[in-house]
N, C-alpha and C positions, 0 to 999 in steps of 0.2 A: 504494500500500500504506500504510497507516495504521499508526502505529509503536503497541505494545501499553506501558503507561504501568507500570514493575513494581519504585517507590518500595516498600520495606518499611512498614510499619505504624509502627515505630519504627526509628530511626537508632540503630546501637550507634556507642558512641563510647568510646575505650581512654583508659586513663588510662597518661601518661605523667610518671614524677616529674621534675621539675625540667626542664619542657619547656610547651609549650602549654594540653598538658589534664591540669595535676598540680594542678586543685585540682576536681577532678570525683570523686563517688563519692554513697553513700548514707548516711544520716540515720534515725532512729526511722520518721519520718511516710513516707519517701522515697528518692525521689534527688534531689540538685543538681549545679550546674553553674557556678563562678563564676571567675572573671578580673578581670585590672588591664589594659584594654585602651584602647589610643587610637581614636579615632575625630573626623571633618571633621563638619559638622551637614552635614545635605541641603541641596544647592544651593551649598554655597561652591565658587567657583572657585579656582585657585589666585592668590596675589597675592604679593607681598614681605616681608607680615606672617604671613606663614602659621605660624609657630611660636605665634603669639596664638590662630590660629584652632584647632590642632592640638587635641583635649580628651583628661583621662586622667579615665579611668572605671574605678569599682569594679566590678564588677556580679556579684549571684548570683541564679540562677535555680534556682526548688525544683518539683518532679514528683511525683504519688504515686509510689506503686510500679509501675504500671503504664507510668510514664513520661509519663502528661498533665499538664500544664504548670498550674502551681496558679499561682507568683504569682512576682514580683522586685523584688528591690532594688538602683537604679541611682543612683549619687552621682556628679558632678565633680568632681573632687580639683584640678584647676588643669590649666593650656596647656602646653605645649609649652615654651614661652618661661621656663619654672621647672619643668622636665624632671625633676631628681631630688626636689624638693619635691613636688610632684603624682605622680609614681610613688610615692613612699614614701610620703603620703598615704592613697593609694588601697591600697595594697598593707596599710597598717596596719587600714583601715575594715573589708574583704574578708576579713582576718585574724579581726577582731572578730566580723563579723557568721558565720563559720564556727562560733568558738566559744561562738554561742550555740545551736546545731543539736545538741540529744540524740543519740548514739550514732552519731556521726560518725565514718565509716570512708572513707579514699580509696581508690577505685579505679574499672573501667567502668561504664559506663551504660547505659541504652538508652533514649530519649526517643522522643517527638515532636512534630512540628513545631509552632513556634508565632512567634511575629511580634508583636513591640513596638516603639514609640518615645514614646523620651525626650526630651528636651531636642535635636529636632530631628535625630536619630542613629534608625536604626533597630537595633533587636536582635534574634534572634531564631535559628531552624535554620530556614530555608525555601528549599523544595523547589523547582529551577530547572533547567533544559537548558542544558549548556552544550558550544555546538558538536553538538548532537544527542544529548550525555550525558547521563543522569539522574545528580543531582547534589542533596544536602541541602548547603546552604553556611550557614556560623557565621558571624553576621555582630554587631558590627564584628570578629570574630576572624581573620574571612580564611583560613576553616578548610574545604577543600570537601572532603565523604564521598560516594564514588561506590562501586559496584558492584565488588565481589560485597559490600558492605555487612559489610565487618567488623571497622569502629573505626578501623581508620586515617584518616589524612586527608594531601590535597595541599594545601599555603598557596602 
């Protein structure tokens, strides 16, 4: 039997304040999507230096209204290894680049899928089985939205 493939069109995603997705909502042009997230580049193993390798990123992603994926902006703010410098960093950059978005409102979303990388990191919402589940995962947010598809997510 051949499993039938029944990913939404668009991932709703909730907005939660002072949690994972409390800096998600819509914009004049849109919607965005943005975060102070860590993330390892592709391919590092892990080693003893691993706080040097560890990266803190700004990142926002902007969507029309329809929720297709226009374009983003992705900064390193510093490692692991100057933890609250590169947090607060990034967190200041994310801040800035918010308040350049006309008629900025927080709250849900509904996007879809799209897949970038940066500086050896990938970003994006993309759509993956996991264990036989159909599943949109936020990646480097570590964020997966499954079925019945309604904003929530499992980290």
């Amino acid at each position: 039997m051949v499993r039938r493939v029944t990913y939404p069109e668009v991932i709703p995603i909730s907005y939660e304040p002072d949690y994972h997705t409390d800096r998600i909502g819509r914009w004049r042009d849109g919607q965005f999507l943005g975060g102070v997230v860590p993330a390892f580049r592709k391919g590092y193993s892990r080693t003893e230096d691993w706080l040097s390798h560890k990266r803190w990123y700004a990142v926002l992603h902007r969507f029309g209204p329809e929720g297709h994926y226009l374009d983003s902006r992705v900064e390193c703010t510093g490692a692991e290894d100057r933890h609250r410098e590169s947090v607060d960093a990034a967190d200041r950059r994310l801040s800035k680049w918010l308040a350049e978005l006309p008629g900025l409102e927080f709250g849900d979303i509904a996007i879809r899928p799209f897949r970038l990388e940066f500086d050896g990191v990938v970003f994006g919402l993309i759509l993956e089985d996991h264990e036989g589940e159909e599943c949109a995962e936020l990646y480097p947010h570590d964020l997966g939205f499954y079925a019945p598809w309604d904003g929530l997510y499992d980290t």
